[in-house]
C-alpha positions in Angstrom: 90.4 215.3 -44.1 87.2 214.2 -45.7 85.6 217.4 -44.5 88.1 219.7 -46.1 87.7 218.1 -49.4 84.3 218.3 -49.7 84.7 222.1 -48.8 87.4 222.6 -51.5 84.9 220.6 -54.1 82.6 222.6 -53.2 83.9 226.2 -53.9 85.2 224.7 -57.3 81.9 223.5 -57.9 80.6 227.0 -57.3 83.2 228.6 -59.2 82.1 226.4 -62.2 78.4 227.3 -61.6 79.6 231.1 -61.6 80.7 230.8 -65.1 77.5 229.5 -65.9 75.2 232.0 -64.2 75.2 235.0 -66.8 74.1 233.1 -69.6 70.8 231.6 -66.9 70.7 234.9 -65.5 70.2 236.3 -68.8 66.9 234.4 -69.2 65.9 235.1 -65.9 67.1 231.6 -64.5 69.5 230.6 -62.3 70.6 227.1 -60.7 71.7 226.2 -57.2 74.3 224.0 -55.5 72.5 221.3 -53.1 74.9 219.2 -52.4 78.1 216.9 -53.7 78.2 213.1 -52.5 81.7 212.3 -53.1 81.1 208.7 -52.2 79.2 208.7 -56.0 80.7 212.1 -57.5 77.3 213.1 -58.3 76.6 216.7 -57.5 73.2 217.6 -56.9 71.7 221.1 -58.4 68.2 222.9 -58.3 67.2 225.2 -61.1 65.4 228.4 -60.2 63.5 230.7 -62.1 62.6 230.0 -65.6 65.2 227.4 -65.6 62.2 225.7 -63.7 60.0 225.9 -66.7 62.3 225.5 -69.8 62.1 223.0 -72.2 65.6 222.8 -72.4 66.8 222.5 -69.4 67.6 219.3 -69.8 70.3 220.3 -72.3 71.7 223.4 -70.6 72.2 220.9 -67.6 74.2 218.3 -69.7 75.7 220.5 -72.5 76.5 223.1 -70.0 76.3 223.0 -66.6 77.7 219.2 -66.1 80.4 220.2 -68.4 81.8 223.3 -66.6 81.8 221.9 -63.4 83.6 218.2 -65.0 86.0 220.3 -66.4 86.6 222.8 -63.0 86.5 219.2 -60.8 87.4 216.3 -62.4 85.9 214.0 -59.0 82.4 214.8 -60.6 80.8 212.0 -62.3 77.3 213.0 -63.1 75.5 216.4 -62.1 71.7 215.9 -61.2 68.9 218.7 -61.3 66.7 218.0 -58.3 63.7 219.4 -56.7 62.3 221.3 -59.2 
């Protein structure tokens, strides 16, 4: 059962990020899922493009990205960008 919830957070997770895309795409960015620990509720992203170089990423993460996806699944705690 643990496996199917993960898979169902998962695709809600990407639907949140979806929302989110346009307005990165629009700047030529874009972020990725890497993974969600549900054993923390941190999910785990990687920004790509210029969302590698901004200056504000920082804010789009919190301000916009962590609060689409805690809105679409409330079993999020904290969203982390990584790798990048």
């Amino acid at each position: 059962m643990q496996e199917y919830e993960v898979t169902e957070i998962s695709r809600r997770i990407e639907g949140a990020l979806e929302i989110c895309r346009p307005y990165l795409r629009a700047d030529a960015g874009d972020v990725k899922l890497l993974r969600f620990k549900p054993e923390s509720g941190v999910v785990e992203v990687k920004w790509e493009g210029t969302c590698l170089i901004c200056p504000m990423s920082v804010l789009t993460l919190r301000a916009g990205v962590e609060r689409a996806i805690m809105r679409a699944v409330p079993e999020v705690k904290r969203v982390e960008a990584v790798g990048g």
